[in-house]
N, C-alpha and C positions, 0 to 999 in steps of 0.2 A: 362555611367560613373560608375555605380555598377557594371560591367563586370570586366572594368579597374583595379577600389579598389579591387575587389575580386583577380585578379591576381597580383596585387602589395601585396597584405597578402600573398598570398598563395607562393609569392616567397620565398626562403630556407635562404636567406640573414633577411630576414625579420624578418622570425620567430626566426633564431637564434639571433640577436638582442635582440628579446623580451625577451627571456628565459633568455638571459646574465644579462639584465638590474632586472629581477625581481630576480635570483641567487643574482645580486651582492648587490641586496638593504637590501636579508636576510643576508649576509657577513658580510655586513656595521652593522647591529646591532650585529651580532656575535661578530666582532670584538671590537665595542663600548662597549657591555658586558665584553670583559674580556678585554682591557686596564683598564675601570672603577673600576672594582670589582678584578680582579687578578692583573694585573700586577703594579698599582700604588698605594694601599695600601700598600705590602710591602717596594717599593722604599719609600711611607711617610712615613713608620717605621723608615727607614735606617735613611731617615735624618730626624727623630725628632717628630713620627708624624704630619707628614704636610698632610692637605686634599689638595691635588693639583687641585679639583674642586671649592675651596672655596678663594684661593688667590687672592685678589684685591687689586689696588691703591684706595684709594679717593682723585678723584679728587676737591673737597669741603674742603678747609684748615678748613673752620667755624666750619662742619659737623666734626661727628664720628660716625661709624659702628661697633661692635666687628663681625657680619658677613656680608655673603654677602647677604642672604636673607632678614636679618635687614636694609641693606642699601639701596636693591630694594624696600622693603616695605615704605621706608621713603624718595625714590625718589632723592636717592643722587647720584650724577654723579661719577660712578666707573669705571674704565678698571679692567674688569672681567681676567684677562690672567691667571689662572690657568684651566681654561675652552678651554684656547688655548693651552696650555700646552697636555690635554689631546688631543685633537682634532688632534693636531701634531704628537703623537705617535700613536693615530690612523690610521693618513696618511701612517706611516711608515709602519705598520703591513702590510695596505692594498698592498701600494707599492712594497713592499717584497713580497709577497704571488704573486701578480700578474707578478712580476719577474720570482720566480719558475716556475706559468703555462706557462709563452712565454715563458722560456727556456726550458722547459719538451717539447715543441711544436715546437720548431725550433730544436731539436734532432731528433725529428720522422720526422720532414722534410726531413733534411738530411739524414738520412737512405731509404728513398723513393728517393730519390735524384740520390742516391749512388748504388741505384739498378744496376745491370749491363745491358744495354741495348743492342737490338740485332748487332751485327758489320755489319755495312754496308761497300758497296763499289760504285762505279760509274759505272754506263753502259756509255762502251766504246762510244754507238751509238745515244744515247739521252742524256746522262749527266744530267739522273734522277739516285737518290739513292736508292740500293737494298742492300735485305740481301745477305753476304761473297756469302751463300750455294749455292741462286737462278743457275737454271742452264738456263735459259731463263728469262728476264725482263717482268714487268708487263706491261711497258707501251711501249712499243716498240715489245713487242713481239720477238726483237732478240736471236738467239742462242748463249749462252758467253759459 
């Protein structure tokens, strides 16, 4: 069974995997970092200083919060959605960025794709595929 696992890691599937998942978990804070801190500060300038981390309903008509950390600390039922707010344009960054890489990557495809490969033709005698040039089949051994 340890032979098995050892060859199940050591496959190339595998490892790349691993590397993707830990690449994209530092991504995910990169990108968390600058939606947080660059990109939605200035849109809450734009419109009016709004911390778009800190927008909530209260759900508690009885209740009032002037934040959202006051109304966590006082257990009041809030839908948090400026936290969603962000979270969404996070998605979007991630989205995008990983658009570009599968489209940088299905370019290079197609250029390996698009290689010119050697022209074959048919042996008259076995109707297996050889190259144009062959002057003799490989698998027939006929003289063409």
């Amino acid at each position: 069974m340890l032979k098995e696992f050892k060859a199940f890691i050591s496959r190339g599937n595998v490892l790349d995997l691993a590397v993707a998942v830990i690449i994209g978990a530092a991504f995910g804070k990169i990108v968390t970092t600058l939606v947080e801190g660059v990109l939605m500060p200035p849109i809450g300038l734009l419109l009016g200083n709004v911390d778009f981390s800190s927008l909530f309903i209260v759900l508690d008509s009885t209740k009032s919060a002037v934040s959202l950390k006051e109304a966590k600390d006082m257990a009041i039922p809030v839908i948090a959605y400026g936290q969603l707010l962000n979270d969404i344009i996070s998605f979007l960054v991630v989205a995008f960025a990983v658009f570009i890489v599968v489209k940088q990557a299905n370019r290079f495809k197609k250029d390996e794709a698009a290689a010119p490969a050697t022209p074959m033709k048919e042996c008259p005698f076995c109707a297996s595929s050889i190259p144009v040039k062959a002057k003799r089949c490989p698998q027939c051994t006929s003289t063409l």
